[in-house]
ZADO-1210 file (C-alpha; in nm, 4 decimals, padded with zeros to 6 digits):
<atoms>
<atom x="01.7353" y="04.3661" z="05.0963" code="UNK" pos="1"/>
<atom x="02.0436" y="04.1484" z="05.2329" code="UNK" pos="2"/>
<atom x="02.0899" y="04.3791" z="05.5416" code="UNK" pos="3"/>
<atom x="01.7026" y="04.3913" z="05.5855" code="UNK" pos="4"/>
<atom x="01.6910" y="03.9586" z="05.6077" code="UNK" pos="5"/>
<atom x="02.0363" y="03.9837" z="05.8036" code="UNK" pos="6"/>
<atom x="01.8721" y="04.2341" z="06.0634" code="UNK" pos="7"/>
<atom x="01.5857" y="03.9901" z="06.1163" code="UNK" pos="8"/>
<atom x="01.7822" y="03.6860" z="06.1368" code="UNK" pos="9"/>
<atom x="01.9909" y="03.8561" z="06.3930" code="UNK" pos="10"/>
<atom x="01.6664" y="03.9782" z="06.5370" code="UNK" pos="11"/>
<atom x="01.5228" y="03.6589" z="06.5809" code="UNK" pos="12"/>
<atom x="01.8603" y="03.4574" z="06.6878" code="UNK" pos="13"/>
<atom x="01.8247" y="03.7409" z="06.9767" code="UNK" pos="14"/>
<atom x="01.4835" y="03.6865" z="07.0440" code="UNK" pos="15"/>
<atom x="01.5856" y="03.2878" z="07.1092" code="UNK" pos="16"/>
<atom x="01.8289" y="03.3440" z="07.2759" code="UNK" pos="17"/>
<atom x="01.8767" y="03.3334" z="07.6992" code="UNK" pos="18"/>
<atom x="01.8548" y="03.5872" z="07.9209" code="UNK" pos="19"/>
<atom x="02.1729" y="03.7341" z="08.0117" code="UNK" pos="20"/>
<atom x="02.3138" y="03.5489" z="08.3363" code="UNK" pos="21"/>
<atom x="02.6564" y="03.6895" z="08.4641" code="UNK" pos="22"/>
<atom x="02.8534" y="03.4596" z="08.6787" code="UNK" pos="23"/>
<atom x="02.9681" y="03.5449" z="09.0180" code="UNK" pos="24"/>
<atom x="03.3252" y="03.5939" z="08.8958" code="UNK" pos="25"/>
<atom x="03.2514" y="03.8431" z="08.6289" code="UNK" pos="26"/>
<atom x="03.0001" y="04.0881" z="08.8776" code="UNK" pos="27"/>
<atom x="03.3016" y="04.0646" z="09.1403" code="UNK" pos="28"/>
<atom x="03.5817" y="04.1666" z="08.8606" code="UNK" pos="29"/>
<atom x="03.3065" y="04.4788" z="08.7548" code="UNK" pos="30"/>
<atom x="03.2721" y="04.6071" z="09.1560" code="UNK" pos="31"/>
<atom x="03.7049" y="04.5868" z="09.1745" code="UNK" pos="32"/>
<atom x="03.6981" y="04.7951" z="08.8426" code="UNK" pos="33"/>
<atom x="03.4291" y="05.0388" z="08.9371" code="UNK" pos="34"/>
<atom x="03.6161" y="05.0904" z="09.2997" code="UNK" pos="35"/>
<atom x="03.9349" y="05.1513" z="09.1592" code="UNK" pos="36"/>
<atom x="03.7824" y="05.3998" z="08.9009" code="UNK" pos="37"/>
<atom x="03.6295" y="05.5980" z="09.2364" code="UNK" pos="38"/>
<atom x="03.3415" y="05.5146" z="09.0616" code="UNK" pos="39"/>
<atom x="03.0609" y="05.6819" z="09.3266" code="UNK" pos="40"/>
<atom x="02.7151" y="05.6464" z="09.0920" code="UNK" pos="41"/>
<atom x="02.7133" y="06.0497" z="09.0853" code="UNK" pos="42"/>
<atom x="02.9144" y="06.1573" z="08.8006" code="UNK" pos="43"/>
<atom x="02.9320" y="06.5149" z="08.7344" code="UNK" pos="44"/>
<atom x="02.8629" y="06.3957" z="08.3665" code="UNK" pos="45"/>
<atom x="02.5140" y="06.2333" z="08.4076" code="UNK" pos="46"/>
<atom x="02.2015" y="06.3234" z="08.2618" code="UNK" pos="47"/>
<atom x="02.0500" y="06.5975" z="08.4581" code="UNK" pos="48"/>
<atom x="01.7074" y="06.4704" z="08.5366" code="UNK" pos="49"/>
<atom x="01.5311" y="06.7268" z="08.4056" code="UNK" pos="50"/>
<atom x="01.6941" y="06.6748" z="08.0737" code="UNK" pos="51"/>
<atom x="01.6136" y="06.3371" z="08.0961" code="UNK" pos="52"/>
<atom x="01.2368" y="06.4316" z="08.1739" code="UNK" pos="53"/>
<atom x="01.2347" y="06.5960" z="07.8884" code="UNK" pos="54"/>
<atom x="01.3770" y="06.3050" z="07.6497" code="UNK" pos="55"/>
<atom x="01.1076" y="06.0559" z="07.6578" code="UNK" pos="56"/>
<atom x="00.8383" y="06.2580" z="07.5589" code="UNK" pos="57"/>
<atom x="01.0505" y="06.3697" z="07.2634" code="UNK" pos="58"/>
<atom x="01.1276" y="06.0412" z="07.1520" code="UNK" pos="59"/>
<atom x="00.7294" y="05.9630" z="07.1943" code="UNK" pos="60"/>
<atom x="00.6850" y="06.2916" z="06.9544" code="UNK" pos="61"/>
<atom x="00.9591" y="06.2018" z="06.7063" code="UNK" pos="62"/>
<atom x="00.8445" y="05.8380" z="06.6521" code="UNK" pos="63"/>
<atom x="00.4474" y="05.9624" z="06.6218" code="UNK" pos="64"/>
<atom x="00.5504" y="06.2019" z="06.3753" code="UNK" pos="65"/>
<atom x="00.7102" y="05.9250" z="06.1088" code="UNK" pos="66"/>
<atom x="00.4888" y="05.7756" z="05.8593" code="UNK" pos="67"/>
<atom x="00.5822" y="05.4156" z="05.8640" code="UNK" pos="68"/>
<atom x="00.3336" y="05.3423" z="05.5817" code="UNK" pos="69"/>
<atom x="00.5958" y="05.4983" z="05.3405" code="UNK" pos="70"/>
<atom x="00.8173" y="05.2559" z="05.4724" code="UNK" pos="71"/>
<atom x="00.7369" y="04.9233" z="05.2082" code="UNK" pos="72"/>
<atom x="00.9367" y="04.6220" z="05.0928" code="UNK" pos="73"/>
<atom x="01.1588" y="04.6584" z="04.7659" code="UNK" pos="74"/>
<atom x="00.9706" y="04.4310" z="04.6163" code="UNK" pos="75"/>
<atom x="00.6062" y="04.5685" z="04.5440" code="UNK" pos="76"/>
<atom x="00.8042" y="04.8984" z="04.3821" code="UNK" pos="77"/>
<atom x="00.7598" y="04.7045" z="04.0456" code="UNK" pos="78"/>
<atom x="00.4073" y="04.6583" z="04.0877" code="UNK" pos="79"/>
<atom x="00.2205" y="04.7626" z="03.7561" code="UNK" pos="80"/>
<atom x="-00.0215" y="04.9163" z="03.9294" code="UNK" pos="81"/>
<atom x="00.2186" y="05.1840" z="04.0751" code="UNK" pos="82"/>
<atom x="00.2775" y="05.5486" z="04.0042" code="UNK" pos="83"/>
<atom x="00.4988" y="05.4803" z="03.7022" code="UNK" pos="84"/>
<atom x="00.1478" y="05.3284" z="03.5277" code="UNK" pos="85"/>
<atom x="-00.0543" y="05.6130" z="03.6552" code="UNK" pos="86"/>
<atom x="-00.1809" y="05.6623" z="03.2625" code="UNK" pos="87"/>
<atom x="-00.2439" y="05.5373" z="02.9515" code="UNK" pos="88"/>
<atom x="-00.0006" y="05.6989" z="02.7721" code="UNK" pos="89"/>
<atom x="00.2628" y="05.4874" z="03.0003" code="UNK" pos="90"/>
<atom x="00.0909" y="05.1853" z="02.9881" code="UNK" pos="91"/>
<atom x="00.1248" y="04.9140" z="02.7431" code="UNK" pos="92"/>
<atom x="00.0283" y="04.5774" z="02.6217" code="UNK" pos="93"/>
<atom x="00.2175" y="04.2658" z="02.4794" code="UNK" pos="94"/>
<atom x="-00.0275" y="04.0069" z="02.3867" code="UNK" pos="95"/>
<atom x="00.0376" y="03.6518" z="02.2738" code="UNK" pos="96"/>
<atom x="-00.0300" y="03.3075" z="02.2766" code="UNK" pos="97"/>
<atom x="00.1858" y="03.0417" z="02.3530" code="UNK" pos="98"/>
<atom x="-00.0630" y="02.7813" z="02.2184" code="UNK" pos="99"/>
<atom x="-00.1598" y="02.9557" z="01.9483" code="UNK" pos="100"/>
<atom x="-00.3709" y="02.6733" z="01.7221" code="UNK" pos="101"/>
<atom x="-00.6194" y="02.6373" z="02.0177" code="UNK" pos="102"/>
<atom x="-00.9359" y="02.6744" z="01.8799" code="UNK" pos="103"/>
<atom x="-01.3070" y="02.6406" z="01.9243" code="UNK" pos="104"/>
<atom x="-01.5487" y="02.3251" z="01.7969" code="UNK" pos="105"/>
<atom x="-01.8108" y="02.5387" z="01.7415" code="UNK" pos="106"/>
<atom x="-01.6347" y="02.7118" z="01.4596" code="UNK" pos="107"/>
<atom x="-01.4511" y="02.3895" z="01.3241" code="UNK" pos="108"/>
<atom x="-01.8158" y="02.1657" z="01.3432" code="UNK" pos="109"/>
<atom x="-01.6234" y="01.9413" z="01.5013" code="UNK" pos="110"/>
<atom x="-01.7566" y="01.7438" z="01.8380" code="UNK" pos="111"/>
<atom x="-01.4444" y="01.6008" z="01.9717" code="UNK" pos="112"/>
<atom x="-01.2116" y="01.8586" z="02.2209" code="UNK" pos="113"/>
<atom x="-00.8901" y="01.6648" z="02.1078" code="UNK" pos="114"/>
<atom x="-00.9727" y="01.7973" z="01.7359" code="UNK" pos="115"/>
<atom x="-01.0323" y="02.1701" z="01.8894" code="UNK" pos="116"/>
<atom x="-00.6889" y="02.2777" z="01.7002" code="UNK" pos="117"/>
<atom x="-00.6602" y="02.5013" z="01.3903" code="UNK" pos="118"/>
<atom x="-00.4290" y="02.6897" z="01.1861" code="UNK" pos="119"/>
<atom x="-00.6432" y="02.9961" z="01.1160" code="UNK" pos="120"/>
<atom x="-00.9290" y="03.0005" z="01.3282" code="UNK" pos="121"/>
<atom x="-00.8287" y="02.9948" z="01.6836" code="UNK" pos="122"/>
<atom x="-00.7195" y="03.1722" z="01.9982" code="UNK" pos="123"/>
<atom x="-00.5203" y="03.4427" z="01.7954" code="UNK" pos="124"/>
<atom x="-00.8876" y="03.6050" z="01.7102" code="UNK" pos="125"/>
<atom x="-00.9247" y="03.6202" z="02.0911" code="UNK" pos="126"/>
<atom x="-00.6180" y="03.7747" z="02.1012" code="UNK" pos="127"/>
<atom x="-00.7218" y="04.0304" z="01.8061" code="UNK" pos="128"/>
<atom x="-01.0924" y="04.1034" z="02.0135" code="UNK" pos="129"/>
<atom x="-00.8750" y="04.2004" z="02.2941" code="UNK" pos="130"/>
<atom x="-00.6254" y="04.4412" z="02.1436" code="UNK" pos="131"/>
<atom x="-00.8636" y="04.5405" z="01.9332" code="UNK" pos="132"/>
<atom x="-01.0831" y="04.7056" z="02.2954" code="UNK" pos="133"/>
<atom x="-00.7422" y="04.7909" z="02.4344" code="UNK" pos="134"/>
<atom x="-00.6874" y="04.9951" z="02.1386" code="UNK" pos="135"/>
<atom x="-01.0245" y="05.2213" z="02.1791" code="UNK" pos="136"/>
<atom x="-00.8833" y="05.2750" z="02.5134" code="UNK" pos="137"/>
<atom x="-00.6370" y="05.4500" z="02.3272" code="UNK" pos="138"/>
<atom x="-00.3613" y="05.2256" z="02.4927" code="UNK" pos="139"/>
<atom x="-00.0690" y="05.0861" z="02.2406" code="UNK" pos="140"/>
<atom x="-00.0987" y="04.7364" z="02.1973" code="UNK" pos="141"/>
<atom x="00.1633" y="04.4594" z="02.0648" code="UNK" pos="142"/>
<atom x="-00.0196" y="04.1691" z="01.9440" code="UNK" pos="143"/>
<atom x="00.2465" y="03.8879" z="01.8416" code="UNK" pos="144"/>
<atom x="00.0142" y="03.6813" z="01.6339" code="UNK" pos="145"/>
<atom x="00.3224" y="03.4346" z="01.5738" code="UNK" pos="146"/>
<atom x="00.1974" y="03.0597" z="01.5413" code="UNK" pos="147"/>
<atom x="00.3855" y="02.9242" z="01.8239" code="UNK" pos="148"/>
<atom x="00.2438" y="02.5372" z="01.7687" code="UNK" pos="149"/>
<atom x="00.2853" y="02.5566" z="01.3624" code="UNK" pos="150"/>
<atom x="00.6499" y="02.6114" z="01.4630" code="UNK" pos="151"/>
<atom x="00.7022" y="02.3597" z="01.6638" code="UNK" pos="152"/>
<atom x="00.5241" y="02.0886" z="01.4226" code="UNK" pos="153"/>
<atom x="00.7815" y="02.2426" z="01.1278" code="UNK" pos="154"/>
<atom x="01.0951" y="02.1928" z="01.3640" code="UNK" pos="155"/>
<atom x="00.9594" y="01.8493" z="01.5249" code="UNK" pos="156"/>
<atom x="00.9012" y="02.0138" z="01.8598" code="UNK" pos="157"/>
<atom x="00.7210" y="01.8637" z="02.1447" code="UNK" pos="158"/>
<atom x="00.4227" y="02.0407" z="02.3059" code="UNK" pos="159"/>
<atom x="00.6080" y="02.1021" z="02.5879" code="UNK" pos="160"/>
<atom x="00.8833" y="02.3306" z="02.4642" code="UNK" pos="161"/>
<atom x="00.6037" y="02.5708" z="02.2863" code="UNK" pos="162"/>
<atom x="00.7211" y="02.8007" z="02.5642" code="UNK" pos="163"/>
<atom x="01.0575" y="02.7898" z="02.4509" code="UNK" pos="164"/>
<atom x="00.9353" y="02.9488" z="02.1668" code="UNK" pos="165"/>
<atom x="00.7054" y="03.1871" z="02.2559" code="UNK" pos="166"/>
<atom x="00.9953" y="03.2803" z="02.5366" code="UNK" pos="167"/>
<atom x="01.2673" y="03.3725" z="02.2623" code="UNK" pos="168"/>
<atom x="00.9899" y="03.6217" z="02.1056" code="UNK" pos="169"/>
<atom x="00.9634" y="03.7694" z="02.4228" code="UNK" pos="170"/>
<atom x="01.2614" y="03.8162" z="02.4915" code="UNK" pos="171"/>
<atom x="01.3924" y="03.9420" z="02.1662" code="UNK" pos="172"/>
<atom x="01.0982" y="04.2194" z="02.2534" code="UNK" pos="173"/>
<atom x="01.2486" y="04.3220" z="02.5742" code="UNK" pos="174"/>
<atom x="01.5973" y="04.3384" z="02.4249" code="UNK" pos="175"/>
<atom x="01.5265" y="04.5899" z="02.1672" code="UNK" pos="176"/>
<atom x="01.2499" y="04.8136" z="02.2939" code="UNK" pos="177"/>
<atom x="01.3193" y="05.1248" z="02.4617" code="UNK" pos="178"/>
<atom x="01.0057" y="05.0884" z="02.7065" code="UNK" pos="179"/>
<atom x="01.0591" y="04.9930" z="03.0521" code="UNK" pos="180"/>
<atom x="00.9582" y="04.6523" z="03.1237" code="UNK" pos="181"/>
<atom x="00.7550" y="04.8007" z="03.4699" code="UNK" pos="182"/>
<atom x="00.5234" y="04.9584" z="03.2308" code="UNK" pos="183"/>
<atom x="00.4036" y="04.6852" z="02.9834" code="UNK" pos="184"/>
<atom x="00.1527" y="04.4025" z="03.0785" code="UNK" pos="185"/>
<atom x="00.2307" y="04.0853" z="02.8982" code="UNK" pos="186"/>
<atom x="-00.0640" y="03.8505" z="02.8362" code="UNK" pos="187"/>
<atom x="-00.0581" y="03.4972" z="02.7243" code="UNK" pos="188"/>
<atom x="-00.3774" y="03.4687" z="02.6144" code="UNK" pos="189"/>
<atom x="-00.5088" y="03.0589" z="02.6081" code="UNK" pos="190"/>
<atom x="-00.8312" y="02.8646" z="02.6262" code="UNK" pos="191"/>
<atom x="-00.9155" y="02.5881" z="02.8996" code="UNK" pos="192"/>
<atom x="-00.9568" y="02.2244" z="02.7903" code="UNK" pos="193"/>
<atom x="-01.2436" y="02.1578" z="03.0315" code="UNK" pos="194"/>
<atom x="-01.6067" y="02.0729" z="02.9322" code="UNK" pos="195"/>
<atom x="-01.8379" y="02.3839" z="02.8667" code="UNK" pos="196"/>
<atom x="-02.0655" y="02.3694" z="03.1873" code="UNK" pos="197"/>
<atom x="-01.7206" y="02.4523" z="03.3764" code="UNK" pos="198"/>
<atom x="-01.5800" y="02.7070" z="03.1422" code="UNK" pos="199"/>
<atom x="-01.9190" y="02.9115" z="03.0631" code="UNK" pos="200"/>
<atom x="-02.0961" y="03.0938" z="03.2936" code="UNK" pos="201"/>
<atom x="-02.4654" y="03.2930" z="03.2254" code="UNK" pos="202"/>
<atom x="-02.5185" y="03.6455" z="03.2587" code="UNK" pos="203"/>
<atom x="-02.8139" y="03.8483" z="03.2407" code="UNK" pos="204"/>
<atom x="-03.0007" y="03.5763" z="02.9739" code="UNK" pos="205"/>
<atom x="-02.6397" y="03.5331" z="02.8005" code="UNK" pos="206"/>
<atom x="-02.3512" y="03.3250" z="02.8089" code="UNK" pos="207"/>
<atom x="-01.9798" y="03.3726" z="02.8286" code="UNK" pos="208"/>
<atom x="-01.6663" y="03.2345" z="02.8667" code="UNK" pos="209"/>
<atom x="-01.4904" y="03.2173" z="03.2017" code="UNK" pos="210"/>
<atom x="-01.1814" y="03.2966" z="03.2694" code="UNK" pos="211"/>
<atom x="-00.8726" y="03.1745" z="03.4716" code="UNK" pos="212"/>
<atom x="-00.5840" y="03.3409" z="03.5464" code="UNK" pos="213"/>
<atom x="-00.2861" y="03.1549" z="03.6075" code="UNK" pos="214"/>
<atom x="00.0224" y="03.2522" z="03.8035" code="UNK" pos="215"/>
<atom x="00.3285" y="03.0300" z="03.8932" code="UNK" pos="216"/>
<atom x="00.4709" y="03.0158" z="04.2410" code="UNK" pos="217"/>
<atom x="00.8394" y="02.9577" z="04.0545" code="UNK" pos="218"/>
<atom x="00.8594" y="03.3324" z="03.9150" code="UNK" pos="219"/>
<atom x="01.0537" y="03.5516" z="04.0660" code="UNK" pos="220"/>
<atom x="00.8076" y="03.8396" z="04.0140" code="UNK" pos="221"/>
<atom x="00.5658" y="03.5554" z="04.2129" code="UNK" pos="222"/>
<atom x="00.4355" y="03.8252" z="04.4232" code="UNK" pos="223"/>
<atom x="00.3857" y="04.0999" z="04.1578" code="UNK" pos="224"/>
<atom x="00.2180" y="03.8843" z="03.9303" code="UNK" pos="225"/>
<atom x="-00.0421" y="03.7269" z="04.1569" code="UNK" pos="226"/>
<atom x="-00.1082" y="04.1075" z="04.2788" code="UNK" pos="227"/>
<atom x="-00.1872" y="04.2043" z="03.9561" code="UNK" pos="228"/>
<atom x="-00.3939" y="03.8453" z="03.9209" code="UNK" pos="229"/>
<atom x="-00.5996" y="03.9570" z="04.2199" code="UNK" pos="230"/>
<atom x="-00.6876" y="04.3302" z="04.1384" code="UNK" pos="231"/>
<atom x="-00.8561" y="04.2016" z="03.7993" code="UNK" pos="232"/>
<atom x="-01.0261" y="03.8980" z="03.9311" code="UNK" pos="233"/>
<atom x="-01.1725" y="04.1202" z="04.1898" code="UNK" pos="234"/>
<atom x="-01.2542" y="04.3799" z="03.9755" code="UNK" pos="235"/>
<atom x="-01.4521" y="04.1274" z="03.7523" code="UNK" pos="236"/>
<atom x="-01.6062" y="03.9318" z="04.0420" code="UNK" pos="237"/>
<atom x="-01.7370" y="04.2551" z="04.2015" code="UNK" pos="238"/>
<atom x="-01.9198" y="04.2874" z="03.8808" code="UNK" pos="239"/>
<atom x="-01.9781" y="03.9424" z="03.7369" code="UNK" pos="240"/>
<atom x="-02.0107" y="03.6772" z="04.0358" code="UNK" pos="241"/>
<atom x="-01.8238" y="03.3680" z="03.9650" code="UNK" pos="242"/>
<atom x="-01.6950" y="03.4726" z="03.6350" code="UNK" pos="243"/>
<atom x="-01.3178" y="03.4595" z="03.6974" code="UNK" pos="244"/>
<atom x="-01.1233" y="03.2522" z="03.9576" code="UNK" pos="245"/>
<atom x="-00.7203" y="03.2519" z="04.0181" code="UNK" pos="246"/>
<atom x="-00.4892" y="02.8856" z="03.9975" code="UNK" pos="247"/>
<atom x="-00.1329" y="02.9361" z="04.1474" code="UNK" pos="248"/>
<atom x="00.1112" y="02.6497" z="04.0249" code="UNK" pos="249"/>
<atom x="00.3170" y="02.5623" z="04.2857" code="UNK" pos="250"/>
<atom x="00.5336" y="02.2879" z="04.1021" code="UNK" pos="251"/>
<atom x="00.6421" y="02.3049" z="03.7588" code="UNK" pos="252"/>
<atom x="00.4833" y="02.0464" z="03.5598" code="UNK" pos="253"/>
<atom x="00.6501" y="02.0813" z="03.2764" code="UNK" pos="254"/>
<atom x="00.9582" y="02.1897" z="03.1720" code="UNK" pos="255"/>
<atom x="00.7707" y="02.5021" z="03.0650" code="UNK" pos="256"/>
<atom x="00.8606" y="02.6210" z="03.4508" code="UNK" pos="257"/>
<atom x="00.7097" y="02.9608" z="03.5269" code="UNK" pos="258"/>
<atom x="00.5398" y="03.0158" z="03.1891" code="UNK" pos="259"/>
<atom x="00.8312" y="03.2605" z="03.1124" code="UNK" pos="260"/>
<atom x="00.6528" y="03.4993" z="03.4242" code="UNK" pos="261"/>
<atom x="01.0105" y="03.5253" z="03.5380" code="UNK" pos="262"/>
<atom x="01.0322" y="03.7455" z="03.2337" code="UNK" pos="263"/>
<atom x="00.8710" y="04.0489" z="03.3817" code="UNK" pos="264"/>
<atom x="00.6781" y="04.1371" z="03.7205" code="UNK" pos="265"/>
<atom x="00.3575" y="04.1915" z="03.5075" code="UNK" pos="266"/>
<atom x="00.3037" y="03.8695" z="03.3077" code="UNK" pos="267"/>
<atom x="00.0309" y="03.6568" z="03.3010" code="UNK" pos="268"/>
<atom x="-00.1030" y="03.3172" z="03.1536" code="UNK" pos="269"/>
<atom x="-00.5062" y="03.3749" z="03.0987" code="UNK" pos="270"/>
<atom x="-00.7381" y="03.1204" z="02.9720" code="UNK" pos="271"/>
<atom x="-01.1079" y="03.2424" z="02.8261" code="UNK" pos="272"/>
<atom x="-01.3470" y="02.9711" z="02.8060" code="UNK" pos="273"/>
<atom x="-01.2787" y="02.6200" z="02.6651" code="UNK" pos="274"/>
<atom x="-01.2733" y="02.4342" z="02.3273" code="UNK" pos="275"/>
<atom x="-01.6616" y="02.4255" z="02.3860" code="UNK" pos="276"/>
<atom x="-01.7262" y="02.7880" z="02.4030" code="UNK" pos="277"/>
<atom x="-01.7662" y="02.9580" z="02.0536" code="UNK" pos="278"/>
<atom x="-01.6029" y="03.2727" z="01.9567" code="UNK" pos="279"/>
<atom x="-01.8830" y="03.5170" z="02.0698" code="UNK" pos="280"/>
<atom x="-01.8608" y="03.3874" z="02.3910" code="UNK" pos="281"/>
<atom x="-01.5539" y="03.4715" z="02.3865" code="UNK" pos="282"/>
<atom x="-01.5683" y="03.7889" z="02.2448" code="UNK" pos="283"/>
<atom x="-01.8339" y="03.8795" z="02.5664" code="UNK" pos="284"/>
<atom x="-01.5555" y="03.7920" z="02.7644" code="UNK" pos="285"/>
<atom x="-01.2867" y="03.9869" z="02.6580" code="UNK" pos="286"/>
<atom x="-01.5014" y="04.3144" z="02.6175" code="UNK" pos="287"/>
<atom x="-01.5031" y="04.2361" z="03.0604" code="UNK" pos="288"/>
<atom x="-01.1396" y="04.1758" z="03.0902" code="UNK" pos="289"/>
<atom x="-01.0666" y="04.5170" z="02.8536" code="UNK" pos="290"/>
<atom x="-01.2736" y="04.6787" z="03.1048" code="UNK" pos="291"/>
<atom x="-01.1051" y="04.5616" z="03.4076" code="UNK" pos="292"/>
<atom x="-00.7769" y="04.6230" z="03.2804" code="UNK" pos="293"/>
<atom x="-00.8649" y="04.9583" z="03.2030" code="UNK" pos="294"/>
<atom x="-00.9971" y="05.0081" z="03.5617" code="UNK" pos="295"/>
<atom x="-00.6403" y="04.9250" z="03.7575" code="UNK" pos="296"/>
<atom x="-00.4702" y="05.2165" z="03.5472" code="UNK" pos="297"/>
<atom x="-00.7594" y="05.5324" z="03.5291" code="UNK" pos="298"/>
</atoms>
């Protein structure tokens, strides 16, 4: 990848550059060095023309004959999507949630969003829905049902180091499995805080939750991620208008970062719905998103 940038630095440095202008002096000093070489311009060790006839249309043949759309950047080889997650069998799922008491007021009868927080029922059911349709799919499934924000209220934690926590799970799971970290898709699964007329949309009589993926700009897997980002939204808005819609973060605004998507080149934050939306929403929702994530690796 170094040589690649240095070639087009050099490449463009060239580009800027000035025409070649030899002074007088040098263009005297070549005709005295050709002269005393009995340099005559007909070498019995030129080209024949014939021969060199014959070498441009070669070189036309040769370059018409390479395939230059095998010829890709490094970088999308760890795209999920690739070869290497051509089937089920090799694909895999890691799904958890970083703000794990987010919940629902519908189930809580409660009226007031700050309040939408709860020890047992919140976004881990989501979570469960979603493995659970993963899992018909006959695709393996982690589901880390740790509670991330219990932790943190036990160990006098701030809100924003919850990804701390969730991070060292993670990465305790890529240290000791023997899967390739190409082939699993980790999913943070979250709900929005916005009111319900932005975070539910209606479909065919019902409603549902919508969903957002989110994908930081500070990841080095930046490009992977948002690929991956794109193929599902499109797959669900090609289906379901208006349903699902993409944020990029270009600044961290916390010192959560890249919502540990530096972890992996397949990691994503998701929210479905908002603390308005109740769980069967949700559920509706998730059935979609199984679907679509099915789609990308069939």
């Amino acid at each position: 990848m170094k040589m690649h940038d240095d070639l087009q630095q050099n490449l463009q440095e060239l580009k800027a550059s000035d025409p070649l202008k030899p002074d007088p002096a040098f263009i005297q000093e070549t005709k005295t060095m050709l002269a005393s070489k009995n340099y005559s311009g007909r070498s019995n060790k030129r080209i024949p023309l014939v021969s060199f006839a014959l070498f441009i249309p070669i070189c036309t043949l040769f370059l018409l004959s390479i395939d230059f759309s095998t010829i890709t950047n490094n970088s999308s080889s760890s795209s999920w999507f690739q070869s290497s997650l051509a089937d089920k069998k090799n694909t895999h799922f890691y799904i958890y949630h970083t703000h794990s008491s987010e919940s629902f007021l519908p189930e809580l009868d409660e009226t007031d969003p700050a309040k939408a927080f709860d020890e047992n029922s919140n976004i881990i059911k989501v979570g469960d829905y979603l493995a659970s349709y993963l899992e018909k799919e006959n695709f393996e499934v982690f589901h880390d049902e740790t509670n991330f924000m219990d932790i943190a209220i036990k160990k006098d934690k701030s809100f924003q180091e919850l990804y701390g926590l969730s991070r060292k799970n993670l990465t305790n799971f890529l240290d000791n499995t023997e899967l390739n970290k190409e082939n699993i898709i980790f999913l943070d699964i979250h709900r929005n805080s916005l009111d319900k007329e932005t975070t539910t949309s209606t479909m065919n009589g019902k409603t549902s939750a919508k969903i957002t993926f989110v994908v930081s700009k500070l990841s080095y897997y930046y490009e992977d991620n948002h690929r991956l980002a794109k193929n599902l939204n499109d797959k669900i808005n090609d289906q379901y208008p208006g349903l699902s819609r993409i944020i990029t973060k270009e600044k961290a605004i916390t010192e959560a970062g890249a919502y540990n998507q530096d972890l992996s080149p397949n990691t994503l934050l998701i929210n479905i719905g908002g603390a308005e939306n109740t769980l069967k929403e949700e559920k509706r929702t998730v059935n979609i998103l199984a679907n679509a994530l099915d789609s990308l690796v069939e």
